[in-house]
Residue, then its C-alpha position, 0 to 999 in steps of 0.5 A: x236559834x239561840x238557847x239559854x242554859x246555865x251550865x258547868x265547863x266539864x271538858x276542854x279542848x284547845x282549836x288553833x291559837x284562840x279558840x276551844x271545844x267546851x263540854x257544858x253540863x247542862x240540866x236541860x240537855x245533859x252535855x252540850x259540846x259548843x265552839x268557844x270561838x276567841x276564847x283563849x284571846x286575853x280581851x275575850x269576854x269569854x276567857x273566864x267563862x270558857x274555863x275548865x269548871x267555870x260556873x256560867x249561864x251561857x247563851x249559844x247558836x244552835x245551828x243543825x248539830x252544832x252550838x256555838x257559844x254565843x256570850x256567857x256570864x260567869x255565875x262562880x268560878x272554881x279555877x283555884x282548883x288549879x293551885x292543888x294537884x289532888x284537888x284538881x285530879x279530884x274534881x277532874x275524876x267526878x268530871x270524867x264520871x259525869x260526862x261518861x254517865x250523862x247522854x249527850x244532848x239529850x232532855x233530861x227527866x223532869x221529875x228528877x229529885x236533883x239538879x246535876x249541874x247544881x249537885x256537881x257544883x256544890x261537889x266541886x265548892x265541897x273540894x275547893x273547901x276540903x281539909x277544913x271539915x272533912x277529907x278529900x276522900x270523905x268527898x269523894x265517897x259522899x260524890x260517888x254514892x250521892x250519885x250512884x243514886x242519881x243515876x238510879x243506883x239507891x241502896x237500901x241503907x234505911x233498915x235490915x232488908x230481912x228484919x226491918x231495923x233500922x239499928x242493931x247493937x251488935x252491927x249491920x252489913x252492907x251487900x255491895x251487889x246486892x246493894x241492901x243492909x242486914x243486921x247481924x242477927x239475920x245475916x246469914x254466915x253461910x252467904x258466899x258474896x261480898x259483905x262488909x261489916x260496916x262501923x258506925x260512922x261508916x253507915x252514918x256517913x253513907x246515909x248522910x251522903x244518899x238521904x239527905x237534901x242535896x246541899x247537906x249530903x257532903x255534910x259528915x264526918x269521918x276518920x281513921x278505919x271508917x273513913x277507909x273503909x267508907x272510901x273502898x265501899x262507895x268507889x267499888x259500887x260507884x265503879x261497878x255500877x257504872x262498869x268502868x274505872x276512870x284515868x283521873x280516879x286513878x291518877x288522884x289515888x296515886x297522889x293520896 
């Protein structure tokens, strides 16, 4: 049976001299494994394809359990990645979070607001890109809390969760675990978890990356003390909620 998907090389293993296992994400089947027979052949019409982050429609033979690849046609490729070490890591952290978070072969909701493998292209291009608007670690904080809340992980960042404002002048507190903002007014001193009184720009930046329509989530800017602070907000909930931490994550912050 031949099935048509368009889909993101995320994973890569080498089979012998020629051939490959390709971890595709996929929005139809979350992540499909197919044998990329030939693909490493420098004639193959799979060499590009087959690459680690390449964009490509790909058509495969589903034989009991197992896929093939079949042909594909490169839809954009990533592979300048490869040219800086703390972009590749980057992107190499948000592969590993996707293939950890995403079910193996299985139909994805129909209703969902976002396409993963569209979200995660747009985050890779928003990478290949950075230092030209915003940092990689404005990226990274824009991936991990966008996709906290694909996952089903939303924070209430519209208003104070007691009050309803949406503004206070004298500032507002982000409850990582509890996942909700209070403003300063009703936020109670004696509360014994963890709380961060967020800047400006931080809160700015974190509604940016959870409300807006997918193509412009990444679209903020941050620097200095709101963007470290933001960076240490969205990689602690991002890990938490997921309840692990990932190699490449922390290869990337030994780089930076």
């Amino acid at each position: 049976m031949l099935v048509t998907y368009d889909g993101i090389v995320i994973g890569r293993r080498e089979i012998g001299e020629n051939s490959c296992f390709i971890d595709i994400l996929t929005d139809e089947q979350g992540v499909v494994e197919a044998t990329a027979h030939g693909a490493k052949k420098i004639n193959s019409n799979l060499l590009s394809s087959a690459a680690l982050f390449s964009y490509s429609t790909f058509c495969l033979n589903k034989n009991k359990l197992r896929y093939t690849v079949n042909s594909a046609k490169p839809k954009f490729g990533f592979h300048e990645l490869g040219s800086d070490i703390g972009k590749l890591a980057l992107a190499s952290y948000f592969a590993q979070a996707v293939k950890y978070c995403t079910p193996s072969e299985q139909v994805q909701a129909e209703n969902s607001r976002d396409s993963v493998v569209r979200f995660f292209a747009i985050a890779l291009y928003e990478i290949l890109h950075a230092g030209e608007c915003r940092s990689l670690n404005a990226v990274k904080s824009a991936f991990e809390l966008r996709y906290s809340s694909m996952l089903g992980f939303v924070p209430n960042l519209v208003a104070c969760d007691n009050c309803g404002q949406y503004e206070c002048g004298r500032g507002m507190y982000f409850l990582p675990r509890k996942a909700i903002l209070l403003c300063k007014d009703c936020f109670n001193t004696d509360y014994g978890g963890e709380n961060v009184l967020l800047y400006p720009e931080t809160l700015f930046a974190m509604r940016c990356a959870v409300f807006s329509p997918l193509e412009r989530c990444f679209k903020f800017s941050v620097s200095g003390a709101a963007e470290k602070q933001l960076s240490a907000i969205t990689e602690d909930y991002f890990l938490y909620r997921t309840e692990r931490t990932f190699t490449a994550l922390e290869y990337y912050k030994g780089l930076v």
